[in-house]
OpenMM code with the backbone's topology and positions (N, CA, C; nanometers):
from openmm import Vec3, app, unit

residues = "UNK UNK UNK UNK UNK UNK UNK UNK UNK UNK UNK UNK UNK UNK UNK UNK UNK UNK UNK UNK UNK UNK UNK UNK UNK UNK UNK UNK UNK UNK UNK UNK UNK UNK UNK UNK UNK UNK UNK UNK UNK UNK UNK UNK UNK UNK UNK UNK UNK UNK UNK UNK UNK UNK UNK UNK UNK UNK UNK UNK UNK UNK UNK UNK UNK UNK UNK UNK UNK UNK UNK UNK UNK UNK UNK UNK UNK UNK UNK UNK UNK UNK UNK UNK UNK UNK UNK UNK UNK UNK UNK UNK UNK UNK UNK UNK UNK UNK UNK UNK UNK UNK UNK UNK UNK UNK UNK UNK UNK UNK UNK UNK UNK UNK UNK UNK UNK UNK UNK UNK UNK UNK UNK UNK UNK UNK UNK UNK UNK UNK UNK UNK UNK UNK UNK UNK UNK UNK UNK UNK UNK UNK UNK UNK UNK UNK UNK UNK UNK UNK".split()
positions = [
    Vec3(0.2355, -3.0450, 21.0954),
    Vec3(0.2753, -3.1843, 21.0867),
    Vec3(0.2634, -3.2298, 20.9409),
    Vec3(0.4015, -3.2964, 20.8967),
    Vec3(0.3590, -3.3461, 20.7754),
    Vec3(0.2492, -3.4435, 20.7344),
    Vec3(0.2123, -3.4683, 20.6107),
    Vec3(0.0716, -3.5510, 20.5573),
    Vec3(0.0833, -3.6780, 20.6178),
    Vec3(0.2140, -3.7174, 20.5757),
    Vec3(0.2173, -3.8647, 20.5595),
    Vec3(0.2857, -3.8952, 20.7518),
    Vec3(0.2531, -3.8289, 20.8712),
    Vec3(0.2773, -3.8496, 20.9813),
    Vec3(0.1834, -3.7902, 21.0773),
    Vec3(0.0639, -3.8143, 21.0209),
    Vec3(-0.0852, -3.8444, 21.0865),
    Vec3(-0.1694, -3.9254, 21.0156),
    Vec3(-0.3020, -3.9611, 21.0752),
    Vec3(-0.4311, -4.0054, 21.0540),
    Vec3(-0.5076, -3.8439, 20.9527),
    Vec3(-0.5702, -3.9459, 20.8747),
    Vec3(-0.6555, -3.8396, 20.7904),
    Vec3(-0.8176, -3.8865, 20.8352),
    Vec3(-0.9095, -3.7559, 20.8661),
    Vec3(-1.0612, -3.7807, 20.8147),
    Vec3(-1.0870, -3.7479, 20.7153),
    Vec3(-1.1658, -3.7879, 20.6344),
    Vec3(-1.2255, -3.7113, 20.4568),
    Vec3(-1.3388, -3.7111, 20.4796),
    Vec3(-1.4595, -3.6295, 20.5222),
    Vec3(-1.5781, -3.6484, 20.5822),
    Vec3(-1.6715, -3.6660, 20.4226),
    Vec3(-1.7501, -3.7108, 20.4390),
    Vec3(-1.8541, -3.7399, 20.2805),
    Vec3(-1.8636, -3.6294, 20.2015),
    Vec3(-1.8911, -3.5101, 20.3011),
    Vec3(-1.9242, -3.4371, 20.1964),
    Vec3(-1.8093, -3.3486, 20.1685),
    Vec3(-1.6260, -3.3198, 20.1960),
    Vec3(-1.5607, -3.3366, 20.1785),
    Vec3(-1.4821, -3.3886, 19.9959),
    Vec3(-1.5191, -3.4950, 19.9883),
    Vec3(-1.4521, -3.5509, 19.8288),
    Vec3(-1.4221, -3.4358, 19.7411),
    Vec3(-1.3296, -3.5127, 19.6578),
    Vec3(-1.2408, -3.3959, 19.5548),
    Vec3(-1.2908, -3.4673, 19.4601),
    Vec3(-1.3909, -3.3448, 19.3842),
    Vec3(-1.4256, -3.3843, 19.2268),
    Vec3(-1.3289, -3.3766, 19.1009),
    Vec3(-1.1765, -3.3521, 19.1478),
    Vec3(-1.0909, -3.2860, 19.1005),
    Vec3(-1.0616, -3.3965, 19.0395),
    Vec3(-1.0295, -3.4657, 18.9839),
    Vec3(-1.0346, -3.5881, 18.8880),
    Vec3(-1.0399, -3.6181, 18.7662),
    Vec3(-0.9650, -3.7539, 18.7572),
    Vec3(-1.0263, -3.7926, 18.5693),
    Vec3(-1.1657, -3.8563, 18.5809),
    Vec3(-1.1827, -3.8211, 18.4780),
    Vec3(-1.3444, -3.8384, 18.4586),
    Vec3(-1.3754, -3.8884, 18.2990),
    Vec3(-1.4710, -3.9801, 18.3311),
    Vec3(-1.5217, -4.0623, 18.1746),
    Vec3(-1.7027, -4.0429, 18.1638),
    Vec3(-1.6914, -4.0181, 18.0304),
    Vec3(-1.8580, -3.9541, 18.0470),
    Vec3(-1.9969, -4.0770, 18.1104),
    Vec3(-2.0511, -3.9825, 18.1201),
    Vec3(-2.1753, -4.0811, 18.1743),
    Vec3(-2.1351, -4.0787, 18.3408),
    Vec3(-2.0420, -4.0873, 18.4045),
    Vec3(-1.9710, -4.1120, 18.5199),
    Vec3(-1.9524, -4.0041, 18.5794),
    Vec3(-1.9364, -3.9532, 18.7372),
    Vec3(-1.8742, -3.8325, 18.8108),
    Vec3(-1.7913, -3.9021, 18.9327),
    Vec3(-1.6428, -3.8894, 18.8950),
    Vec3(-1.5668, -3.9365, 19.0266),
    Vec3(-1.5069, -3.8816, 19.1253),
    Vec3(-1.5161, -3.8870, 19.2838),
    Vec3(-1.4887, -3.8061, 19.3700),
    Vec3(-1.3294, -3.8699, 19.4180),
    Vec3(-1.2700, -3.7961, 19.4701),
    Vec3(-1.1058, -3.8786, 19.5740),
    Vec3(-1.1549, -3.8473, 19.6924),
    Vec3(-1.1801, -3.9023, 19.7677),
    Vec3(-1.0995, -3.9599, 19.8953),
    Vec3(-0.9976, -3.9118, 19.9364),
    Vec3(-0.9243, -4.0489, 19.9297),
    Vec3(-0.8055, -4.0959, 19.9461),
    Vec3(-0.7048, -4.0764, 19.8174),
    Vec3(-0.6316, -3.9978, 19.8224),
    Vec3(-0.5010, -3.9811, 19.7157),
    Vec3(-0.3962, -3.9226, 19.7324),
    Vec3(-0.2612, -3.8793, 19.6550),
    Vec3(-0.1720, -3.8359, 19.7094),
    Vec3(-0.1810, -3.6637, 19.7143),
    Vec3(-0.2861, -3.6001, 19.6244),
    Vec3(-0.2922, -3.4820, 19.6781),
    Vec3(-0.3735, -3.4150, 19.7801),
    Vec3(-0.4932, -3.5269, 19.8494),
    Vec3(-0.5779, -3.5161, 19.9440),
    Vec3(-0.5314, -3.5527, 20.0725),
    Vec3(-0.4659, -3.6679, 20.1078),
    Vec3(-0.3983, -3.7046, 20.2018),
    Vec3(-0.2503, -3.7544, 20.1893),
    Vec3(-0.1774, -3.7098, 20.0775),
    Vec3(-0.0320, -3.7231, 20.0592),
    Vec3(0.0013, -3.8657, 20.0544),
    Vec3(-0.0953, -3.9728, 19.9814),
    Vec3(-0.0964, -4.1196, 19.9988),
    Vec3(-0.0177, -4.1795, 19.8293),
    Vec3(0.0768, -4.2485, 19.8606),
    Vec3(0.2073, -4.2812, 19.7279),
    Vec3(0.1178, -4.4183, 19.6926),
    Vec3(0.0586, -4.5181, 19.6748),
    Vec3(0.0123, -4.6272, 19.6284),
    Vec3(-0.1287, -4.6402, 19.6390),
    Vec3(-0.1649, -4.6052, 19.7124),
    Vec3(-0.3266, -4.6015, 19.6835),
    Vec3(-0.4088, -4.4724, 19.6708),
    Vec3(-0.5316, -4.5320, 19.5951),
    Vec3(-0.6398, -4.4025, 19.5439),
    Vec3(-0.7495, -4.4882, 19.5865),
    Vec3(-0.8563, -4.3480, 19.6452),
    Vec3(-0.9532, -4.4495, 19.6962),
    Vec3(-1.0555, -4.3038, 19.6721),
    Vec3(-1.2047, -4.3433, 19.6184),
    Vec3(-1.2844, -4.2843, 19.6316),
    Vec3(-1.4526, -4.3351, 19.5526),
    Vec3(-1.5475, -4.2806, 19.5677),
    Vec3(-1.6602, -4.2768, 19.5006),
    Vec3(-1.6947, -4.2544, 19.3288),
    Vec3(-1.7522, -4.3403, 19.2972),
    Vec3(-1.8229, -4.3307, 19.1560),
    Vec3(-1.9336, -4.2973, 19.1854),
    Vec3(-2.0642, -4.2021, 19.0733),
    Vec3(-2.1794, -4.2010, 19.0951),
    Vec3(-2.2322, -4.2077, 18.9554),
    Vec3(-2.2655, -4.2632, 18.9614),
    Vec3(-2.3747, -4.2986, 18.7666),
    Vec3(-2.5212, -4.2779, 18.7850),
    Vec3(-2.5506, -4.1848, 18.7148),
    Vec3(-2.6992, -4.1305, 18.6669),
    Vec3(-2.7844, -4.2288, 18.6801),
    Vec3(-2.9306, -4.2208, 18.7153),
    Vec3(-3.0053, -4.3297, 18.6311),
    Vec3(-3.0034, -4.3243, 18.4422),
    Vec3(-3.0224, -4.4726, 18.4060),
    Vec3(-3.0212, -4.4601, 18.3006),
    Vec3(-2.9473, -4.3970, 18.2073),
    Vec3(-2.8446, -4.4255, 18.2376),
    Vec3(-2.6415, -4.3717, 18.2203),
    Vec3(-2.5894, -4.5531, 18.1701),
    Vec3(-2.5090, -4.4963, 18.0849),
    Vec3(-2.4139, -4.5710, 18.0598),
    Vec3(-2.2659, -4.5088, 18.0769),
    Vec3(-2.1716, -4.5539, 18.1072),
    Vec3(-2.0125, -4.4545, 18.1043),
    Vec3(-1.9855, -4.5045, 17.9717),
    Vec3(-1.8462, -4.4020, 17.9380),
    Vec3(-1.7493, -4.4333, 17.8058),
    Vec3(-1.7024, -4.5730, 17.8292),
    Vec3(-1.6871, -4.6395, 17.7366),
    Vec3(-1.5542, -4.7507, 17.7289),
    Vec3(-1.4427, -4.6815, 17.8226),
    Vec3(-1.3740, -4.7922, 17.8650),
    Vec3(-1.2419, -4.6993, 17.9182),
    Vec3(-1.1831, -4.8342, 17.9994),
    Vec3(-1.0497, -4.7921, 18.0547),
    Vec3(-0.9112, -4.9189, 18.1498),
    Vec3(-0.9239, -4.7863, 18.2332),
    Vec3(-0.7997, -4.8616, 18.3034),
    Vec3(-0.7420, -4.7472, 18.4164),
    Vec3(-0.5997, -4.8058, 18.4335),
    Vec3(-0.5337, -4.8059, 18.3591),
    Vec3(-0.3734, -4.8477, 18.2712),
    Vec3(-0.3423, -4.9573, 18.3793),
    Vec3(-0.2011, -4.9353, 18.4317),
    Vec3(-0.1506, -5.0149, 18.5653),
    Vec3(-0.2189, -5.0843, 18.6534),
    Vec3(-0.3287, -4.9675, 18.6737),
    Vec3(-0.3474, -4.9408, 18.7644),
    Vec3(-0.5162, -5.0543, 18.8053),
    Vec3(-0.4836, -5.1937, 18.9177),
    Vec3(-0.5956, -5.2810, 18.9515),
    Vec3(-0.6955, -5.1651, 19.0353),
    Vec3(-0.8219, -5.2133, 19.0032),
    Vec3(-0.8937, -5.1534, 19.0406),
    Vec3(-1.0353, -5.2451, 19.1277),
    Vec3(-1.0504, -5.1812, 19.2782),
    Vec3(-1.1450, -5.2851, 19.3753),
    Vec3(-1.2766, -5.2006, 19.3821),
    Vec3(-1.3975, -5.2817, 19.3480),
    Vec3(-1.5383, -5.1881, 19.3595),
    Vec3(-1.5965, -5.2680, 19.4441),
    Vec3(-1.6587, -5.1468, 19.5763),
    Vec3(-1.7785, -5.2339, 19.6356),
    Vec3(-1.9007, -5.1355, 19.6545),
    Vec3(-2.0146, -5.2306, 19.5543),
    Vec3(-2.1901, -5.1372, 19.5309),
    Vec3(-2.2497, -5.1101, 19.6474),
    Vec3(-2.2691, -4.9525, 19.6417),
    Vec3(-2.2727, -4.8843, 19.7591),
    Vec3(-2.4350, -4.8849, 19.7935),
    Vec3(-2.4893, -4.8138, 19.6832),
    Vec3(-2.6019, -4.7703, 19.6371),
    Vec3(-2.6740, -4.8597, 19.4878),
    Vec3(-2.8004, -4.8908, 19.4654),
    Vec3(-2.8220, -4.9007, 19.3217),
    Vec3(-2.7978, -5.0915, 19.2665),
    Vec3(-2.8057, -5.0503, 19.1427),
    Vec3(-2.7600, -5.1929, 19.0553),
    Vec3(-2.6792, -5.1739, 18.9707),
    Vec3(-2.5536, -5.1295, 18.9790),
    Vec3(-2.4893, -5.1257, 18.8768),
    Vec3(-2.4357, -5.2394, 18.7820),
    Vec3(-2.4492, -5.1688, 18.6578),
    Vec3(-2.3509, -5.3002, 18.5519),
    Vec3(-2.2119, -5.2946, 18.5211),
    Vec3(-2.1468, -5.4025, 18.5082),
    Vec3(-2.0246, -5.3607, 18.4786),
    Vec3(-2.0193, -5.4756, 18.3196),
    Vec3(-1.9618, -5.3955, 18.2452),
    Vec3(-1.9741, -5.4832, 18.1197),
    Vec3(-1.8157, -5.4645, 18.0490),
    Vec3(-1.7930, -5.6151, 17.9922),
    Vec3(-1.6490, -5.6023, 17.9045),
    Vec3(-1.6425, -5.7297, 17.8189),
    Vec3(-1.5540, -5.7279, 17.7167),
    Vec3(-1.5566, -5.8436, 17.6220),
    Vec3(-1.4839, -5.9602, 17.6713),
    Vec3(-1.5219, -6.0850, 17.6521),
    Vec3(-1.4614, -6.2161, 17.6177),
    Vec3(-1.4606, -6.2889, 17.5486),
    Vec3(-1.3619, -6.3250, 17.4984),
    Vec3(-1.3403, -6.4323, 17.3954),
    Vec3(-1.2800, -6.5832, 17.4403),
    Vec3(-1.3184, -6.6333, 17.5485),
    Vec3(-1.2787, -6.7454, 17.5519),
    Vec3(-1.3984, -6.8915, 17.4752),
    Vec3(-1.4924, -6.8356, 17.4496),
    Vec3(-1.5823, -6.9070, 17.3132),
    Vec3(-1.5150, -6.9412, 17.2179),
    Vec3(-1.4147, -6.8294, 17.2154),
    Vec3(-1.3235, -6.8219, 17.0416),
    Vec3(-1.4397, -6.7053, 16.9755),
    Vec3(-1.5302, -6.6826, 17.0342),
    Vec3(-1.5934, -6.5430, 16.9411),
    Vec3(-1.5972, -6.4495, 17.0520),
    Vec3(-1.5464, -6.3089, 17.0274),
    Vec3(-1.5658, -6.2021, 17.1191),
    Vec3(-1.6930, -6.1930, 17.1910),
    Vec3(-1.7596, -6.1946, 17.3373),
    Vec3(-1.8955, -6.1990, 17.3427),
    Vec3(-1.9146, -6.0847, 17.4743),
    Vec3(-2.0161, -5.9931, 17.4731),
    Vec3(-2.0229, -5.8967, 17.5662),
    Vec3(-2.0829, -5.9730, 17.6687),
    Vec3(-1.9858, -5.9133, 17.7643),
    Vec3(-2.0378, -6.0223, 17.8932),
    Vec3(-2.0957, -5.9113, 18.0393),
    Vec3(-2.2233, -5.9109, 18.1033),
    Vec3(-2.2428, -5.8061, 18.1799),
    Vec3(-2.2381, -5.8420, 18.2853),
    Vec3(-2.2160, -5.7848, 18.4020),
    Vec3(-2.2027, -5.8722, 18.5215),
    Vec3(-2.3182, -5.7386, 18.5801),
    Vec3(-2.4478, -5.7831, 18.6795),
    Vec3(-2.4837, -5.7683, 18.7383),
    Vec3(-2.4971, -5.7100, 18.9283),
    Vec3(-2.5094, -5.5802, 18.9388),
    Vec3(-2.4639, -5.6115, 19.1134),
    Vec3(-2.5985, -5.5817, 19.2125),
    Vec3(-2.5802, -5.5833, 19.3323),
    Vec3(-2.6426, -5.5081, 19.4054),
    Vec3(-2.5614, -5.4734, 19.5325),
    Vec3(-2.6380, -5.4006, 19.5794),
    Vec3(-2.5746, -5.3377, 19.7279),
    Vec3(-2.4986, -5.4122, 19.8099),
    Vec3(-2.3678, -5.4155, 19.8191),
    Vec3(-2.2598, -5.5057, 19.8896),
    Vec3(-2.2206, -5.6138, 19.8064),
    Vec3(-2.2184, -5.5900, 19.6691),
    Vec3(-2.1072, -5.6539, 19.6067),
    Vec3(-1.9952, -5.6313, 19.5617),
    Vec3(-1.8602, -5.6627, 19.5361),
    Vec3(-1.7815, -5.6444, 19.4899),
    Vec3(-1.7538, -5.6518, 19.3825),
    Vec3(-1.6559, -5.6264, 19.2885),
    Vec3(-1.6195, -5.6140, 19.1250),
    Vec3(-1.4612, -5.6039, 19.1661),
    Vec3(-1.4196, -5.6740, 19.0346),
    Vec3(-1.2215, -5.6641, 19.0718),
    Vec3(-1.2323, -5.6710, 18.9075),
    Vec3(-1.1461, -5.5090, 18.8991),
    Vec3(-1.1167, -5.4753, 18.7141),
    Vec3(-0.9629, -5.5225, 18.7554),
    Vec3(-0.9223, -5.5864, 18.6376),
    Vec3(-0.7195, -5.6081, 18.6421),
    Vec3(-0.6952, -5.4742, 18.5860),
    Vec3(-0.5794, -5.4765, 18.5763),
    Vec3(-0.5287, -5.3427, 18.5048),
    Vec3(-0.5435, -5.3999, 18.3291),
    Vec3(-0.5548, -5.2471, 18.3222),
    Vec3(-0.5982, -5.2466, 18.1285),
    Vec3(-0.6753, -5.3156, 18.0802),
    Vec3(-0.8170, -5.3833, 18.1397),
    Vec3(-0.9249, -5.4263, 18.1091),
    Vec3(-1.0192, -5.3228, 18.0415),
    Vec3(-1.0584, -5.3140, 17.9337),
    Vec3(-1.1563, -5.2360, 17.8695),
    Vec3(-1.2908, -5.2708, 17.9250),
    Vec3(-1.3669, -5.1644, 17.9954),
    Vec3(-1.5191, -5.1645, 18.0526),
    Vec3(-1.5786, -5.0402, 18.0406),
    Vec3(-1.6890, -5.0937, 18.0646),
    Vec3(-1.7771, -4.9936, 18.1140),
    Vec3(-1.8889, -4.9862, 18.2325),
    Vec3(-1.9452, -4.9016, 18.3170),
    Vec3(-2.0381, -4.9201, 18.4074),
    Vec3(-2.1541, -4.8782, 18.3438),
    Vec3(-2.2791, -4.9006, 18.3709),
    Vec3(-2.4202, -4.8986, 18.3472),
    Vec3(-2.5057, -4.8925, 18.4567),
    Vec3(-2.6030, -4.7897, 18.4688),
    Vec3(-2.7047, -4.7885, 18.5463),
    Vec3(-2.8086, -4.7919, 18.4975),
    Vec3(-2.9088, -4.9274, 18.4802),
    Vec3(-2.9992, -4.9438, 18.4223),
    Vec3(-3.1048, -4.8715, 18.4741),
    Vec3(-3.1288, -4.8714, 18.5788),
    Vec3(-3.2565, -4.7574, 18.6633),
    Vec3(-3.3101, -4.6632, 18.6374),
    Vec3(-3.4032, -4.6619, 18.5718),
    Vec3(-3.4453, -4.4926, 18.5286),
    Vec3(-3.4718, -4.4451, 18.6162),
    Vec3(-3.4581, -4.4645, 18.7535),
    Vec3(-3.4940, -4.3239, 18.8452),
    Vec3(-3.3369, -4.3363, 18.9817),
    Vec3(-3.3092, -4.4329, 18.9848),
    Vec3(-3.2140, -4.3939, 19.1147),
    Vec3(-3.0595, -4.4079, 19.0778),
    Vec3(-3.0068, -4.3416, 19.1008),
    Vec3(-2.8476, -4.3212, 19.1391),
    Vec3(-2.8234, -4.4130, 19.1935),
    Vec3(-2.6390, -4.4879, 19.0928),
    Vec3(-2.6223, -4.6157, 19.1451),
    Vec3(-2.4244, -4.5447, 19.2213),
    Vec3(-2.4054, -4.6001, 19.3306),
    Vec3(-2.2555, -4.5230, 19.4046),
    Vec3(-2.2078, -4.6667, 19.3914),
    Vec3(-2.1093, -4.6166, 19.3811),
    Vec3(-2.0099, -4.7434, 19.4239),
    Vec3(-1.8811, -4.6597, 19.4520),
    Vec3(-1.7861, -4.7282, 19.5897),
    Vec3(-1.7032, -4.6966, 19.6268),
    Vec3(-1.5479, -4.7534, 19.5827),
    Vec3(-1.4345, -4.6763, 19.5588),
    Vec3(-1.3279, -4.7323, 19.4634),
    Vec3(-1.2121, -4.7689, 19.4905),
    Vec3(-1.1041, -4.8545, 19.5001),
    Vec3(-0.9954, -4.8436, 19.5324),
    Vec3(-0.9013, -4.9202, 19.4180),
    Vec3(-0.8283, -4.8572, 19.4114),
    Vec3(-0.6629, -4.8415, 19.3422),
    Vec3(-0.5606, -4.8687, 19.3558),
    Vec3(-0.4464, -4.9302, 19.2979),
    Vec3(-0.3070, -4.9545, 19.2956),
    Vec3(-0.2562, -4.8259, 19.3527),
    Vec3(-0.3272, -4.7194, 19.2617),
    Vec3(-0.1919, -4.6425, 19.2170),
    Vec3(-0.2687, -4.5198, 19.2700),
    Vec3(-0.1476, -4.4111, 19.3253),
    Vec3(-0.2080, -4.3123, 19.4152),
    Vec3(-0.3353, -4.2171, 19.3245),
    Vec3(-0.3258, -4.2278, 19.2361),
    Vec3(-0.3986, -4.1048, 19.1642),
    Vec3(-0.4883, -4.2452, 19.0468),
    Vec3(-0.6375, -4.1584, 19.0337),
    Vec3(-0.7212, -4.2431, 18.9317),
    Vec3(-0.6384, -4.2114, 18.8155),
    Vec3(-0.6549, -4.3218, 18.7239),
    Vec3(-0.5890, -4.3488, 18.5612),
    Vec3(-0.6949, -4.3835, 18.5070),
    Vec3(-0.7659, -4.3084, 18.4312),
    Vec3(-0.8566, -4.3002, 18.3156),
    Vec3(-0.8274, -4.2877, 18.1917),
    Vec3(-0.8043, -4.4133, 18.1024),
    Vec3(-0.8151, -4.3830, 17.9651),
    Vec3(-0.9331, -4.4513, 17.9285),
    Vec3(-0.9918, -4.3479, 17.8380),
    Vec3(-1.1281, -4.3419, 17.7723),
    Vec3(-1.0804, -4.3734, 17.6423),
    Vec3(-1.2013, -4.4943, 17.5561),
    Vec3(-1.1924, -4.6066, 17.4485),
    Vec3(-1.2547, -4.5407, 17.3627),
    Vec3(-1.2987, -4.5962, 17.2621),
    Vec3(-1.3953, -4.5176, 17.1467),
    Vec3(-1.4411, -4.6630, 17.1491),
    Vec3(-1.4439, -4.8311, 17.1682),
    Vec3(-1.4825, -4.9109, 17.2010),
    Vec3(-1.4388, -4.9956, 17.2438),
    Vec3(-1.4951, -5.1139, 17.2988),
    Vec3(-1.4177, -5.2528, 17.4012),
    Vec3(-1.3776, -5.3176, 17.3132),
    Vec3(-1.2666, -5.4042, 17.3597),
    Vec3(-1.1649, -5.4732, 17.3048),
    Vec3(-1.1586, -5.5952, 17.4333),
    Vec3(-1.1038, -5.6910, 17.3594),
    Vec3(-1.0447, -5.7910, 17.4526),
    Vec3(-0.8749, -5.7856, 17.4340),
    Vec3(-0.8673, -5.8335, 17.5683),
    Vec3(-0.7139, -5.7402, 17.6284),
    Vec3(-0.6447, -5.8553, 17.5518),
    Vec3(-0.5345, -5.7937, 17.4998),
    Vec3(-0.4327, -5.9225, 17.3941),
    Vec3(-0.5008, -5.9025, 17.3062),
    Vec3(-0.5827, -5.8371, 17.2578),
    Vec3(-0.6547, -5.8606, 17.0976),
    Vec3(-0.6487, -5.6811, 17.0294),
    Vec3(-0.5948, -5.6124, 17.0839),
    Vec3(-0.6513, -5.4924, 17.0905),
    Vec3(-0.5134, -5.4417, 16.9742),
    Vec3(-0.5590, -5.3825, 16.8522),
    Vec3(-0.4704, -5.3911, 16.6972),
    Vec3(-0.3800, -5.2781, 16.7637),
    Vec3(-0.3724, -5.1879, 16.8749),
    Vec3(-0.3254, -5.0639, 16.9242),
    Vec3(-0.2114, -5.1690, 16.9657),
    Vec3(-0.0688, -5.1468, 16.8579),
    Vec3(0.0187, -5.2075, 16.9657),
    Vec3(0.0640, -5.1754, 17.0752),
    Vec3(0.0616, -5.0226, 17.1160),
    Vec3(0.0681, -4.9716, 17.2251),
    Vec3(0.0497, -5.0079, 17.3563),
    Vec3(-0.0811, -5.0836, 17.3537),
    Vec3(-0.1375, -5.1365, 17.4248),
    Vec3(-0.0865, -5.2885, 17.5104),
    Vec3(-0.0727, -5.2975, 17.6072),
    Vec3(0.0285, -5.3988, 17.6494),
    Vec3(-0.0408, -5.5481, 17.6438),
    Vec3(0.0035, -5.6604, 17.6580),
    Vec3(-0.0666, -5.7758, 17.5880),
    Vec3(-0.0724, -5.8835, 17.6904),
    Vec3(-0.1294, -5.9724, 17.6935),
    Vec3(-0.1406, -6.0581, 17.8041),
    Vec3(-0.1473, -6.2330, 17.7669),
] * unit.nanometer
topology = app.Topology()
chain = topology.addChain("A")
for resn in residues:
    res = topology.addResidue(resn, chain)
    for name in ("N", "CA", "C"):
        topology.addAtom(name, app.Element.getBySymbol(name[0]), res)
């Protein structure tokens, strides 16, 4: 039977480490188009070290939905609506959510020196999009014209 004309299980221990990946970070799939043949969404697990920070990094197009599985994770990125760029961290715990837009420069943080923080992931776009920063930027400010503007 083809992929896309059944129900899929992905049992936990199951996940595809097969992925883009940003340091400090290890990401598993789920849900994607080469695991369950899925065209618009990507869905899977983050796990951050204690006492880990990840790379800078977006995930292009592609909106991205977090809900804290495990842990306290941080999620940190710049704003400038002060009129001065200011690092802004947002705080979680277990059963919160986080909503990255597309091409937001962040990073996650696990302040904990002893426990592993999970958080579970979902995606626009069938496959994770990881581009890794050398540092944060605020989106529209970023000298890379490449970079799309808002």
């Amino acid at each position: 039977m083809p992929l896309r004309a059944r129900l899929h299980h992905i049992r936990a221990d199951a996940l595809d480490g097969d992925t883009a990946q940003t340091g400090g970070m290890r990401r598993f799939a789920a849900i994607s188009g080469s695991t369950v043949g899925s065209e618009r969404i990507w869905m899977g697990q983050t796990h951050v070290a204690p006492d880990t920070a990840s790379s800078n990094h977006h995930h292009g197009a592609s909106e991205t939905a977090i809900h804290v599985v495990k842990g306290h994770p941080e999620f940190v990125f710049l704003d400038d609506s002060s009129g001065t760029p200011e690092e802004i961290r947002i705080r979680t715990s277990p059963g919160d959510y986080i909503f990255v837009p597309s091409y937001v420069p962040h990073r996650e943080e696990n302040p904990s020196p002893d426990d592993e923080a999970v958080v579970v992931i979902a995606r626009s776009t069938q496959e994770a999009i990881v581009v890794n920063l050398p540092e944060l930027y605020v989106l529209g400010r970023d000298p890379d014209a490449s970079r799309p503007r808002n």
